[in-house]
C-alpha positions as CSV (number, residue, x, y, z in Angstrom):
1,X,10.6,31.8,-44.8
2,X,13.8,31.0,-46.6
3,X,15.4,34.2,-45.7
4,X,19.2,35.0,-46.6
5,X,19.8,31.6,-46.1
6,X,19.8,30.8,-49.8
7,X,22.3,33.8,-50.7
8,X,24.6,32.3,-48.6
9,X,23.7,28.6,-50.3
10,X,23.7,29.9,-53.7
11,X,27.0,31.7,-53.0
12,X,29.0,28.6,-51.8
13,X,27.2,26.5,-54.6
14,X,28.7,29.1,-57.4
15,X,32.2,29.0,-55.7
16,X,32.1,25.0,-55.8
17,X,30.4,25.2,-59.4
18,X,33.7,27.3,-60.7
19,X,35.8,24.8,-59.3
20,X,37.2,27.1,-56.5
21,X,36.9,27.5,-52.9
22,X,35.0,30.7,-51.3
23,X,36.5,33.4,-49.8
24,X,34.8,34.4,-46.6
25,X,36.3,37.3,-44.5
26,X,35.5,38.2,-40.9
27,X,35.8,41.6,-39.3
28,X,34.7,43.5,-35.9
29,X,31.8,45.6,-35.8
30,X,32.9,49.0,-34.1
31,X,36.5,48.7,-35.0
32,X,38.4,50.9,-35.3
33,X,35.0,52.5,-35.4
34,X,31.4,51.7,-36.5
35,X,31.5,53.3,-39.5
36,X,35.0,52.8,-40.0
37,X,34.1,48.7,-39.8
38,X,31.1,49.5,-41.9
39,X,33.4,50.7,-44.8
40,X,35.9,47.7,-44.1
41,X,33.1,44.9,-44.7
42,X,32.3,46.3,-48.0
43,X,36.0,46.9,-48.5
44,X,36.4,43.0,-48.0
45,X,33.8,42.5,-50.5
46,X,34.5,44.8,-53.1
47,X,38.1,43.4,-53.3
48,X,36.9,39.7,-53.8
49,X,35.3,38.2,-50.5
50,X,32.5,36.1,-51.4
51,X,31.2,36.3,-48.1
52,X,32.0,38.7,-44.8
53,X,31.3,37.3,-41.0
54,X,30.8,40.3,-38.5
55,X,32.3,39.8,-35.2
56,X,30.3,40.8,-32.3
57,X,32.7,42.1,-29.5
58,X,33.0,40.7,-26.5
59,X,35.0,41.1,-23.5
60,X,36.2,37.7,-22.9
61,X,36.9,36.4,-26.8
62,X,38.1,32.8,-25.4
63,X,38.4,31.6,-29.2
64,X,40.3,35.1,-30.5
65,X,44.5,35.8,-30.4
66,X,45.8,39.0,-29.4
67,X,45.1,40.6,-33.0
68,X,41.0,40.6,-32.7
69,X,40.9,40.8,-29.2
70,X,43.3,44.1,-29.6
71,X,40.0,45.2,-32.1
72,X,37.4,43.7,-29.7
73,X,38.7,46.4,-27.4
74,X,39.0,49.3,-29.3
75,X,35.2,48.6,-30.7
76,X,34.2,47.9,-26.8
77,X,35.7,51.1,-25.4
78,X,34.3,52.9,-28.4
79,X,31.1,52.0,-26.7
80,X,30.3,49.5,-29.7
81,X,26.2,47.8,-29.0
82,X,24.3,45.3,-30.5
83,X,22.0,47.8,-32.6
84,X,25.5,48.9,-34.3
85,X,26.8,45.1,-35.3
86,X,23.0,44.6,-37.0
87,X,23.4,48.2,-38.7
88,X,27.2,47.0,-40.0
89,X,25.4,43.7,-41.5
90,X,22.5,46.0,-42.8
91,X,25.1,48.3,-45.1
92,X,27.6,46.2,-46.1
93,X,24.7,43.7,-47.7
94,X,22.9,46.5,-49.0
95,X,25.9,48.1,-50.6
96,X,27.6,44.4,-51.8
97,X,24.5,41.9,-51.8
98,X,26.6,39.5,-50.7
99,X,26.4,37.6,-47.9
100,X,27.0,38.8,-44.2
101,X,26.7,36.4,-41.2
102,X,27.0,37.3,-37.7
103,X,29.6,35.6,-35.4
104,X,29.3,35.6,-32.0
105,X,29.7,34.1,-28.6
106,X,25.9,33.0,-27.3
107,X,25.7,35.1,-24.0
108,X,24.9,38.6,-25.4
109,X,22.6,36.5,-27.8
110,X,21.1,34.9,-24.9
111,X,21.0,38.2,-22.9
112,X,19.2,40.4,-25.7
113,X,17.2,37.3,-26.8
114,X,17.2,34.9,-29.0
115,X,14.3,35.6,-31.0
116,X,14.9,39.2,-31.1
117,X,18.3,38.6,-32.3
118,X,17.2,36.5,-35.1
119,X,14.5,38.9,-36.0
120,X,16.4,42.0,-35.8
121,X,19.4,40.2,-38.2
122,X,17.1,38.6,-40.9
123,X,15.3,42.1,-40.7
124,X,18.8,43.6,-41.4
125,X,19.6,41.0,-44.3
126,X,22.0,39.2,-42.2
127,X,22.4,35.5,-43.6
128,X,22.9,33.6,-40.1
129,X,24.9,33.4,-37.1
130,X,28.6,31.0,-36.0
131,X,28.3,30.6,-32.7
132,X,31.5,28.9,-31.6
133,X,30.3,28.8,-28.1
134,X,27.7,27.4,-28.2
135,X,27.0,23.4,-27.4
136,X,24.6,21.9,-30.1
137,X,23.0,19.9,-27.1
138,X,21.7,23.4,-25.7
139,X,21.3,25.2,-29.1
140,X,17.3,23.8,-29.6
141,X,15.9,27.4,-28.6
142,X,18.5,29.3,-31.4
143,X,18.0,27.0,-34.2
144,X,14.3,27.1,-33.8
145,X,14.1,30.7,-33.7
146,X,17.0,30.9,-36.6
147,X,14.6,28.5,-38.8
148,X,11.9,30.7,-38.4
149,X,13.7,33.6,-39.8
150,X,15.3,32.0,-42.7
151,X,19.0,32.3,-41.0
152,X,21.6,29.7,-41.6
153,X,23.3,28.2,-37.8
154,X,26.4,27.4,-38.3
155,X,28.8,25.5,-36.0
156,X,32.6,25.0,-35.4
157,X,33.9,21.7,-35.2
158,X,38.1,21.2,-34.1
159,X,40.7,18.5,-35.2
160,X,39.6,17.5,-31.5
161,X,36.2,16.4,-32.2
162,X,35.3,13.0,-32.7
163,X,33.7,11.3,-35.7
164,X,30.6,10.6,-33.9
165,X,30.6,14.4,-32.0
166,X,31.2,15.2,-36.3
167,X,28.2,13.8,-37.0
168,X,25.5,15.2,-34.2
169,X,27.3,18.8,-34.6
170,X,26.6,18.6,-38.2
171,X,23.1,17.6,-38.4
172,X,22.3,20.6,-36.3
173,X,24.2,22.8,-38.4
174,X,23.0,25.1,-42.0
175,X,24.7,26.8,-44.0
176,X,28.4,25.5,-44.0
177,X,30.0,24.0,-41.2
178,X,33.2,25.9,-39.4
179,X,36.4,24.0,-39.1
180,X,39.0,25.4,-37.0
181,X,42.1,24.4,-38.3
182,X,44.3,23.8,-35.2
183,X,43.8,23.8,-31.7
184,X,43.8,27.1,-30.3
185,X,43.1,30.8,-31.0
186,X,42.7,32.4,-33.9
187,X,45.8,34.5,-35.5
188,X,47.8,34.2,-38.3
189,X,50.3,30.9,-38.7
190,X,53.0,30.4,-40.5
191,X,51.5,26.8,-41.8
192,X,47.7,25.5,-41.3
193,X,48.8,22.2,-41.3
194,X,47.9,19.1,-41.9
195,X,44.9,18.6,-39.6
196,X,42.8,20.7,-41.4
197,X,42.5,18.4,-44.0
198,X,41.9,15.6,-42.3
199,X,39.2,17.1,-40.4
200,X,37.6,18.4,-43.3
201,X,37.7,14.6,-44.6
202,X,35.8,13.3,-41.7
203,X,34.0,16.4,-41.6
204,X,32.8,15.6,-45.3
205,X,32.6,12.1,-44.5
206,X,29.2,12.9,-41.9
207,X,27.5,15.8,-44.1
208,X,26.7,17.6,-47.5
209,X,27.3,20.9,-46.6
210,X,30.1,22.9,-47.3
211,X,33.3,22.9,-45.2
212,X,35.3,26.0,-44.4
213,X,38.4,26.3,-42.8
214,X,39.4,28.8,-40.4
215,X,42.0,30.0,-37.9
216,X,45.9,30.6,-39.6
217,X,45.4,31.5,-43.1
218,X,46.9,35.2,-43.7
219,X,48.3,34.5,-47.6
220,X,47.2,34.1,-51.1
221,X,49.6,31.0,-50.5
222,X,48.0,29.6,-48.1
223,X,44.8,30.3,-49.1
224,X,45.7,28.2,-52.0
225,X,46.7,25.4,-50.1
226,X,43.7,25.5,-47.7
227,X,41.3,25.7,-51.3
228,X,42.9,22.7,-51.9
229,X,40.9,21.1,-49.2
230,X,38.4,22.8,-48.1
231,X,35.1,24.6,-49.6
232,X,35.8,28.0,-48.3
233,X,38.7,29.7,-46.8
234,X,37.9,32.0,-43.8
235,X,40.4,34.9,-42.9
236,X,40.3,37.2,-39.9
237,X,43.6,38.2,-38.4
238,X,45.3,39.4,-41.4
239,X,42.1,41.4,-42.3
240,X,42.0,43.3,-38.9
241,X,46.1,43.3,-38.7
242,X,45.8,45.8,-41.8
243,X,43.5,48.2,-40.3
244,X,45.7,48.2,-37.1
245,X,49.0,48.6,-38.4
246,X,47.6,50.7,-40.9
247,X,48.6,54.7,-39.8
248,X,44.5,56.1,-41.1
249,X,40.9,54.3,-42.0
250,X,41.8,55.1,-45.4
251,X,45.1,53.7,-46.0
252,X,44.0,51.0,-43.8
253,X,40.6,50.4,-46.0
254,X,42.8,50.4,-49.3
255,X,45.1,47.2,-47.3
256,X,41.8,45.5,-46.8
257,X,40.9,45.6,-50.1
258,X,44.3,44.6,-51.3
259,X,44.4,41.6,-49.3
260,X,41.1,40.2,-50.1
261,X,42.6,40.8,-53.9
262,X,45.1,38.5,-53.2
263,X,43.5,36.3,-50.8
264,X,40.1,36.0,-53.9
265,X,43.5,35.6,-56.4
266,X,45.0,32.8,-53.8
267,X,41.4,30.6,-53.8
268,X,40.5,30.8,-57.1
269,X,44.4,29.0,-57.6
């Protein structure tokens, strides 16, 4: 069963074959409410996001800066569930057909189950899962049930890791492979710096799949310079800092849709 899977494949693959890097945007589910993030994911898309990642909130985001974990909160104490993050994936692909991947920390995968999850997301026309969380050494019980339901399992590797760590943590991964551009949290930088492309390099030098980067880029700007590098460009912050700042949904959708514009504008540089 090849699933989503291939969208997602065949929707890097067209990126690369028009000699540009993919735009992939990531928002909440349940923020700043769960239709309200439903309309913001196909917001993202329509405005030029190749590819959407839906956060799953959770009330200890070790990997998210004060921006998404602001978000996380709002979608928590608006009672935000699991059923609602797989109905967000479910609309935005059915409105876009575009790709829509799932990212999450692995306990409230672990919790609901593992082969449920995978089920219930492929059944929803979610592409796959980033689980920044979790350690490929205990991810044998994920990626089998993830095969089985055609969804792509893909994992986050940091200027920290090692060449060799590059190289197990990539043979375990589908779909792309997640490079976090700095060590830290994510939020928006002024610079994304020079270790994202070196770790892109040694990412590249250990696998075929794509490489996008994450964590800092908030710009058309620097979504140029990261395209540069990289295979795809992944923006979070500055998506959910325009629905925050923004004084309704509606102006706040219109900002969304703006800055994917400019962001889609920025990678295809």
């Amino acid at each position: 069963m090849s699933g989503q899977i291939e969208l997602l494949d065949r929707t890097l693959a067209g990126a690369r074959t028009e000699g540009r890097a993919a735009l992939v945007a990531y928002l909440p589910a349940g923020f700043p409410t769960v239709e309200g993030g439903i309309e913001a994911a196909k917001a993202a898309l329509e405005g030029g996001a190749d590819v959407v990642e839906i956060g799953l909130p959770h009330s200890d985001p070790v990997l998210d800066g004060p921006v998404i974990q602001t978000a996380d909160d709002i979608a928590l104490r608006g009672g935000v569930r699991i059923k609602d993050v797989l109905r967000t994936v479910r609309e935005a692909h059915a409105a876009t057909g575009k790709p829509i991947l799932v990212m999450t920390y692995w306990n409230p995968v672990d919790r609901y189950g593992a082969e449920r999850f995978a089920a219930e997301l492929a059944e929803a026309g979610g592409a796959g899962c980033i689980l920044p969380d979790l350690p490929v050494e205990e991810s044998e019980v994920w990626r089998k049930a993830a095969e089985q339901h055609g969804l792509a399992t893909v994992f986050v590797v940091a200027p920290s890791s090692r060449d060799e760590r590059l190289a197990k943590i990539t043979a375990a991964g589908s779909g792309f492979v997640y490079a976090a551009s700095l060590m830290g949290v994510t939020g928006t930088r002024e610079s994304v710096g020079a270790e994202a492309a070196d770790l892109v390099r040694r990412t590249r030098a250990q696998t075929e799949l794509p490489v996008c980067v994450g964590l800092g880029v908030s710009d058309a700007a620097q979504a140029a310079e990261v395209a540069g590098f990289a295979d795809g460009v992944i923006v979070g912050s500055a998506f959910v800092k325009r629905l925050l700042d923004a004084p309704d949904l509606e102006r706040g959708l219109a900002g969304v849709r703006e800055l994917a514009a400019d962001l889609a504008r920025g990678v295809r540089r």
